[in-house]
N, C-alpha and C positions, 0 to 999 in steps of 0.2 A: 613430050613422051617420057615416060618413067620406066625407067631401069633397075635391075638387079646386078651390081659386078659384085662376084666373088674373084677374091685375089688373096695370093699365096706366094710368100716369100723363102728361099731357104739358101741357108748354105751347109755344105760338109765340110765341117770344120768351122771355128769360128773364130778368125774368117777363116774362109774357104773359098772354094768355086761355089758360086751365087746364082743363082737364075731367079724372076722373076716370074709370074703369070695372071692372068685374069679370063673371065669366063662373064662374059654379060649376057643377062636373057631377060626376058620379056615378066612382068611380076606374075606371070601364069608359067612361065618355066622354059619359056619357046628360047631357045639359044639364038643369039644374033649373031656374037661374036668370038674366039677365044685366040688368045695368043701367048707367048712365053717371050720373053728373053734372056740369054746369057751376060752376066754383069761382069763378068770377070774374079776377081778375088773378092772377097767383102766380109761383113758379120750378118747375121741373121736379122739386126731388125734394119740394116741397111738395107738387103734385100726386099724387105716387109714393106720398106718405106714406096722405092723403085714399084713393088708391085701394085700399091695404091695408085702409085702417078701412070701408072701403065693402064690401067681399070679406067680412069678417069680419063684419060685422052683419047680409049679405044671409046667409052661411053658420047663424050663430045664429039669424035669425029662420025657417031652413028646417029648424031640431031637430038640427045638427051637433056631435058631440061630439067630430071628430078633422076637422083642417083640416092639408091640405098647400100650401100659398100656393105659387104657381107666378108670378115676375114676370121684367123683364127689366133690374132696376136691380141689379146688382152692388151699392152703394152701402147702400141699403134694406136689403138681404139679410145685409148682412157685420155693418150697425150692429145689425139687430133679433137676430143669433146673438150680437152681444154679439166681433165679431170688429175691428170698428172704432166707436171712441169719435163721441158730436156732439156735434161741436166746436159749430156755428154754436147758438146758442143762439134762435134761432126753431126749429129745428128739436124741439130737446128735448119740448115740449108734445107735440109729434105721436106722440115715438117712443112717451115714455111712455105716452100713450093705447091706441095699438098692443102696445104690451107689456099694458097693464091688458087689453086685449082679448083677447089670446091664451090668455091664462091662462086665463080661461073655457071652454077648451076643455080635455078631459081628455088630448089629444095634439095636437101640432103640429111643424111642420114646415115652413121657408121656401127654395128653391130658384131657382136664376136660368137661364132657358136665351137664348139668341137672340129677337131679336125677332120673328124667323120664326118660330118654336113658339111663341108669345104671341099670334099673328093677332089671335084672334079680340077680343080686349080691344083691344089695339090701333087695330082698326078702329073698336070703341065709342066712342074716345077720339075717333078723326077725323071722328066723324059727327057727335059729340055741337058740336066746333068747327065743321064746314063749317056746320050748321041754326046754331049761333049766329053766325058770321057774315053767313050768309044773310040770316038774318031782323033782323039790323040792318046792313044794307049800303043 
């Protein structure tokens, strides 16, 4: 089965309070799955990174054997096609993991569009911060 996960990472501040999220659907648009997380403190492409590995284990645990990752980090995108090196070496752990991830799929595919074609992750990401600041403010 072939997937679409859009995922969205952010923090306020950076770093800051972090959350993760992902949004899979069907390559016709049918939503399967979506979920967020709170990371705790982070930077923004630590967050980016979490969001990928997030996308890709809701994708695996829904029977997915070709995943097309849809995000809005340029960054994430360039380092996981293997077009730019990580450097920063916190980073490394994550990418690797993300790469261990991928492979488990029989196909794959990572693309970056606007943050405007990313909404819907997007807004996981801001809900998932406004309830946590809410709820400790």
């Amino acid at each position: 089965m072939k997937v679409v996960v859009h995922v969205d990472g952010g923090s306020r501040g950076n770093p800051g309070p972090a959350a993760a999220a992902s949004v899979v659907s069907t390559a016709a648009g049918e939503i399967l799955d979506e979920a967020s997380e709170l990371l705790g403190t982070h930077t923004n492409n630590v967050a980016e990174y979490r969001a990928l590995l997030l996308g890709l284990a809701r994708a695996r645990a829904l029977g997915a054997t070709e995943v097309e990752v849809v995000n809005d980090s340029e960054l994430i995108a360039k380092q996981v096609r293997g077009l730019y090196k990580v450097k920063h070496a916190a980073m490394r752990p994550l990418h690797q993991e993300a790469m261990s991830a991928l492979r488990g799929f029989d196909a794959w595919k990572i693309r970056t569009v606007p943050r405007a074609q990313n909404a819907d992750a997007d807004a996981l990401v801001n809900a998932a911060l406004d309830g946590a600041r809410a709820t400790t403010a």
